[in-house]
C-alpha positions in Angstrom: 0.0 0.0 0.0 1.1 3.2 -0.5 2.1 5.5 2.5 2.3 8.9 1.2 0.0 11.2 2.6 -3.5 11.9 0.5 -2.0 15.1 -0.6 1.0 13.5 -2.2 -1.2 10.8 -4.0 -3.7 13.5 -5.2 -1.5 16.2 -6.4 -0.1 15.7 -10.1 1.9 18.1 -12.5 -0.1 18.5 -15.5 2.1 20.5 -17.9 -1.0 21.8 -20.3 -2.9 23.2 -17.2 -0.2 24.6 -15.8 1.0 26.8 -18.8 -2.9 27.8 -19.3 -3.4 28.8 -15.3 0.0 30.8 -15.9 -1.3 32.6 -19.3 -4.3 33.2 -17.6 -2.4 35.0 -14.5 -0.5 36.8 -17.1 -3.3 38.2 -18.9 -4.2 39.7 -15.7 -1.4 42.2 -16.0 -3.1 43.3 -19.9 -6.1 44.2 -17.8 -4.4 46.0 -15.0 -2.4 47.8 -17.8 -5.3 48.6 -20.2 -7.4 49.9 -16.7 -4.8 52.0 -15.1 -4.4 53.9 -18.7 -8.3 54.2 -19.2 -8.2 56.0 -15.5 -5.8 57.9 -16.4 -6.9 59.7 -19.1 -10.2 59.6 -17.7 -11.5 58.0 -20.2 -13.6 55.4 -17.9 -17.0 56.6 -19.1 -16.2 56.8 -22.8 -19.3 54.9 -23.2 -22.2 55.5 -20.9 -23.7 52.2 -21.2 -22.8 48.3 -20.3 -21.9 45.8 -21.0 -22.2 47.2 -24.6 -20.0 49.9 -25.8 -22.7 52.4 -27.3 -25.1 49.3 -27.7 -22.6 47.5 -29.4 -19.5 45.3 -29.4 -18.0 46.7 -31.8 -19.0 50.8 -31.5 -17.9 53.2 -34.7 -14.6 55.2 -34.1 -13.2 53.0 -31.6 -10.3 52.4 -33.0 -9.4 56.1 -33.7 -10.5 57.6 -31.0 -8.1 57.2 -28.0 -10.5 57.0 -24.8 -13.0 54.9 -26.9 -10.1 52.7 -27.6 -8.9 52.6 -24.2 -12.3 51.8 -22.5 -13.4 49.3 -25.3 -10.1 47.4 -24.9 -10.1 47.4 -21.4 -13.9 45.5 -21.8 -12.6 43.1 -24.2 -9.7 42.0 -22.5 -12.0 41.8 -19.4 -14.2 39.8 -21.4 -11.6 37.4 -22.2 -10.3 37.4 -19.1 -13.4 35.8 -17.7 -13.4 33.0 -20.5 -9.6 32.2 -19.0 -10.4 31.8 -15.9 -14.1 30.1 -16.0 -12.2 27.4 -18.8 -9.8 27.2 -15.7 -12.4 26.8 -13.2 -14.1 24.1 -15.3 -10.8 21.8 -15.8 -9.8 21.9 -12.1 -12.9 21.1 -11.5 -12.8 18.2 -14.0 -8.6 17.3 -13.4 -7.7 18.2 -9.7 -8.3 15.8 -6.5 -7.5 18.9 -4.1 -10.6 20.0 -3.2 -8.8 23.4 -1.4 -7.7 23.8 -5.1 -11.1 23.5 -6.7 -12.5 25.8 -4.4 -10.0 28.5 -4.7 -11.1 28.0 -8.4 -14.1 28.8 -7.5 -13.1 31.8 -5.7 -11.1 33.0 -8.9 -14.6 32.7 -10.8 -16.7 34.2 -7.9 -14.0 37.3 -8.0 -14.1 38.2 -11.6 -17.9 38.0 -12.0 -17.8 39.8 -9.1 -15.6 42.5 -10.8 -17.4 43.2 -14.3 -20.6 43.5 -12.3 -19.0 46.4 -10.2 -17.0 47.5 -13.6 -20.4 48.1 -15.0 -21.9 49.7 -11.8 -19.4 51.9 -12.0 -20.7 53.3 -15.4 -24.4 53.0 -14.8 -24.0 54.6 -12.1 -21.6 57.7 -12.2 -24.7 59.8 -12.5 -25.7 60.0 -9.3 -23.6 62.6 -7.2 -23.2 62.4 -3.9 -23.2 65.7 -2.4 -21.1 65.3 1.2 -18.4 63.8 -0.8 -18.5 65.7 -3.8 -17.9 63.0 -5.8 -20.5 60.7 -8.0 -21.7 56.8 -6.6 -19.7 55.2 -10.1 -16.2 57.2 -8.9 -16.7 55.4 -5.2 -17.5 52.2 -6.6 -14.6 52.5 -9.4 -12.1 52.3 -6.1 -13.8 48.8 -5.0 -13.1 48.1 -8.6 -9.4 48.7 -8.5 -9.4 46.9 -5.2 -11.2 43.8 -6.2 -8.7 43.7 -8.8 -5.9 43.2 -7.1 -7.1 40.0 -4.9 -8.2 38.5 -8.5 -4.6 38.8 -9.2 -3.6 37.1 -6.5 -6.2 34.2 -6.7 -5.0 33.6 -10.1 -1.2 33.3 -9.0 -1.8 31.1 -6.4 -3.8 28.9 -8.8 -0.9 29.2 -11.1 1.8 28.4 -8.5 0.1 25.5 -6.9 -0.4 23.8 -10.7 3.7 24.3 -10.9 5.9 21.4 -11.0 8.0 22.7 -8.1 5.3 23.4 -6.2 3.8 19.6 -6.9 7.4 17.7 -6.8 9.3 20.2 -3.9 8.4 20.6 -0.4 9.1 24.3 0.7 9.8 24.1 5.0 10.0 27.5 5.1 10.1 28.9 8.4 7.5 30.8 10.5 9.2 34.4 10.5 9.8 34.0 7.3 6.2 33.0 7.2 4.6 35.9 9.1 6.6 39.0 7.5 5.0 37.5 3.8 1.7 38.1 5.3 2.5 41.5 6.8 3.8 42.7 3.7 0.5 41.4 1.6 -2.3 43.2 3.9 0.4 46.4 4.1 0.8 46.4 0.2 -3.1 45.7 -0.2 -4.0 48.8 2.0 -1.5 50.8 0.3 -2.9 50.3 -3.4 -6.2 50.9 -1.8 -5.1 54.0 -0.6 -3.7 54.6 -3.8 -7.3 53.7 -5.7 -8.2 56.8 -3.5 -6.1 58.9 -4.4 -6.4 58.6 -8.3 -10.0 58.5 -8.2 -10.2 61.4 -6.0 -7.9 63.3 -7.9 -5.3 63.8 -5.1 -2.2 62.5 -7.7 -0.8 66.1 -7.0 -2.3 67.3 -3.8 1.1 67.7 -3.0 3.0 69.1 -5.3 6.8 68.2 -4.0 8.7 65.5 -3.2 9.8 63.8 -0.6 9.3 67.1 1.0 5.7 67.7 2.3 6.3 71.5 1.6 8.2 73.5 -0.8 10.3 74.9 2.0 10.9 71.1 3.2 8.4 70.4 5.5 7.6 66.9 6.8 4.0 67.7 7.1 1.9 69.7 4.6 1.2 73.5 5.3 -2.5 73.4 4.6 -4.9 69.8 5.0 -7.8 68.7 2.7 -9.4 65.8 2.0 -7.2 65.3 -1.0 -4.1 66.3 0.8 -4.8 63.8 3.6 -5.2 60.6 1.2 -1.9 61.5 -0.5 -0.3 62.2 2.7 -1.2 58.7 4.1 -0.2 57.5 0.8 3.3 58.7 0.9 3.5 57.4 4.7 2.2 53.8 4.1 5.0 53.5 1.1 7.4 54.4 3.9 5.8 51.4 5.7 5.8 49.1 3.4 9.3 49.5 2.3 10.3 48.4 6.0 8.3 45.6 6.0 9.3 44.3 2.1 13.4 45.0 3.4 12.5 42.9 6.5 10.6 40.0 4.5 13.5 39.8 2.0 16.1 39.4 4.8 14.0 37.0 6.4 14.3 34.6 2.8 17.4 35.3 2.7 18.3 33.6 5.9 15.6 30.8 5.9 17.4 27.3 5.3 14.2 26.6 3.7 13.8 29.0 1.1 14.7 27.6 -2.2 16.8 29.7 -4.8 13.9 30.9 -6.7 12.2 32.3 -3.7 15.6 34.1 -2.6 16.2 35.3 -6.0 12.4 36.6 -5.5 13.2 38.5 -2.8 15.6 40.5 -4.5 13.4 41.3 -7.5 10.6 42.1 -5.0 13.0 44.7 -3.5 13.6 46.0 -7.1 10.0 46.3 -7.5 10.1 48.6 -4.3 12.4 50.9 -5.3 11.3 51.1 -8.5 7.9 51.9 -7.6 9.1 54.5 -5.1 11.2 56.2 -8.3 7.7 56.0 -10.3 5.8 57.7 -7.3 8.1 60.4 -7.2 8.5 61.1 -11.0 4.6 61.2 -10.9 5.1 64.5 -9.2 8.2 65.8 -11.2 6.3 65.3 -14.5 2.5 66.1 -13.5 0.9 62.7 -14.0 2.5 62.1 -17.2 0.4 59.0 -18.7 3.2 56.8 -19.5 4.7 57.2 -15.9 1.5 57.5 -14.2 0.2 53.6 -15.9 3.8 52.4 -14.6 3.4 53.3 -11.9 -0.3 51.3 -11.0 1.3 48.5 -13.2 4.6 47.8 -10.8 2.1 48.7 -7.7 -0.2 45.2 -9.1 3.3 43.5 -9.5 4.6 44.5 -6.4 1.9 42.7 -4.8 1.6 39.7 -6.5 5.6 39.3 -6.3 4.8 39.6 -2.5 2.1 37.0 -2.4 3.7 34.8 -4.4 6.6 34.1 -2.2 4.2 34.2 0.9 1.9 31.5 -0.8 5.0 29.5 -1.7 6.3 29.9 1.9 2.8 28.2 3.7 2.8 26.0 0.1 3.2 22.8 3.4 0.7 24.5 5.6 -1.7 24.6 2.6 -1.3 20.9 1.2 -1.8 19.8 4.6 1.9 19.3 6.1 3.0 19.9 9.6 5.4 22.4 9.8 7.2 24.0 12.6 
């Protein structure tokens, strides 16, 4: 009889599904990209109706017209980003024995549903203003929309990941700091791009209009507060933050005997992605929300995130297929 435990006997490496779940994560990044440049050049309500683009799939002048273009590609690769991942859905739920890995499945499908609904909400709705706030119903509900967007990303990679061969064939015993500092730096990095859906959908990109200084002069804090001023504020603070943290989870790799060479080397890149994004915040200022910079910089901010959940998935990867570890 065989005495491996259910987990080993149930998990397989199936090369086809594997290269589709990672396509499919990867096609996440064309939607992040082609919804970070619809935002900003405001060109989010280039059509005022859904799920059509002015009653149609294929509207006139989309193709020369640069917000029509933006918007109506952003809806088809959203479109095709749901066919990925309910095909995806449907062969783990054919292929896989892990039930955990079915579900999550599930809870990839659930997510981007869940997503073009409020995607259209957003449009329906940006009529209605909403007076205390000064903004319109469709501009709050675009910032769930850029927030539900970034855990789809990470339920995708961590489909992806767990239908890896390394993941199937190589135990990971990571350790538990190691452990815990992954999943300080994922809520950290999740509040801060929440912050930051605030701040582009508030307009607050330049509420202050130096950097690092606060101030002109070189203040810490700004001279004068505002809503808008506030958000940035907390924006710029929670980057100092989370540039602690993502030092302290990459030393933390680097030192755990269990970390494999991919992870350490993914600790450096994710270190990159830190500094990069830092140099992308702060040229955002220096250029006045130039397009290019200002898409780069949402795009690193998605990667950024899923480079920090991916290592912290990988480091419970025993914890999750049912190991005891220490």
């Amino acid at each position: 009889m065989d005495a491996r435990p259910d987990h080993q006997q149930n998990a397989s490496y199936r090369p086809a599904l594997a290269a589709f779940s990672a396509f499919a994560a990867a096609w996440v990044f064309v939607l992040v990209a082609l919804g970070a440049f619809t935002t900003t050049i405001n060109a989010g309500m280039a059509f005022p109706d859904w799920p059509l683009s002015n009653g149609s799939l294929n509207p006139e002048g989309w193709l020369t017209n640069l917000s029509m273009f933006a918007e109506h590609s952003h809806r088809l690769s959203a479109g095709m980003m749901t066919a990925l991942t309910l095909v995806l859905a449907a062969w783990l739920w054919r292929t896989e024995q892990r039930a955990w890995l079915r579900r999550l499945s599930y809870l990839a499908l659930g997510l981007v549903v869940a997503q073009a609904v409020v995607g259209g909400l957003r449009v329906l709705l940006d009529r209605i203003h909403i007076e205390p706030l000064d903004t319109s119903l469709g501009r709050l509900i675009a910032m769930l929309h850029a927030c539900l967007a970034q855990a789809f990303a990470c339920a995708l990679v961590a489909l992806a990941v767990s239908c890896s061969r390394g993941w199937i064939t190589r135990p990971m015993p990571v350790g538990k700091g190691a452990r815990r500092m992954g999943v300080l730096c994922c809520a950290l990095l999740f509040a801060q791009l929440a912050i930051g859906a605030v701040v582009r959908h508030s307009f607050a990109g330049l509420a202050i209009p130096t950097f690092p200084w606060s101030t002109p002069a070189g203040g810490l804090l700004p001279a004068a507060w505002s809503f808008q001023v506030a958000i940035q504020f907390a924006h710029r603070a929670m980057a100092c933050a989370v540039a602690l943290a993502i030092a302290g989870f990459a030393v933390a790799v680097w030192r755990d005997r269990g970390a494999s060479p991919g992870m350490r080397s993914g600790a450096s890149a994710l270190v990159s992605l830190v500094a990069l994004q830092i140099f992308l915040g702060a040229l955002i200022i220096r250029t006045y929300r130039a397009v290019g910079v200002t898409t780069g910089h949402v795009v690193v901010g998605a990667l950024t995130l899923v480079a920090a959940f991916w290592l912290t998935w990988l480091a419970h990867r025993d914890a999750i297929e049912g190991r005891t570890i220490p």
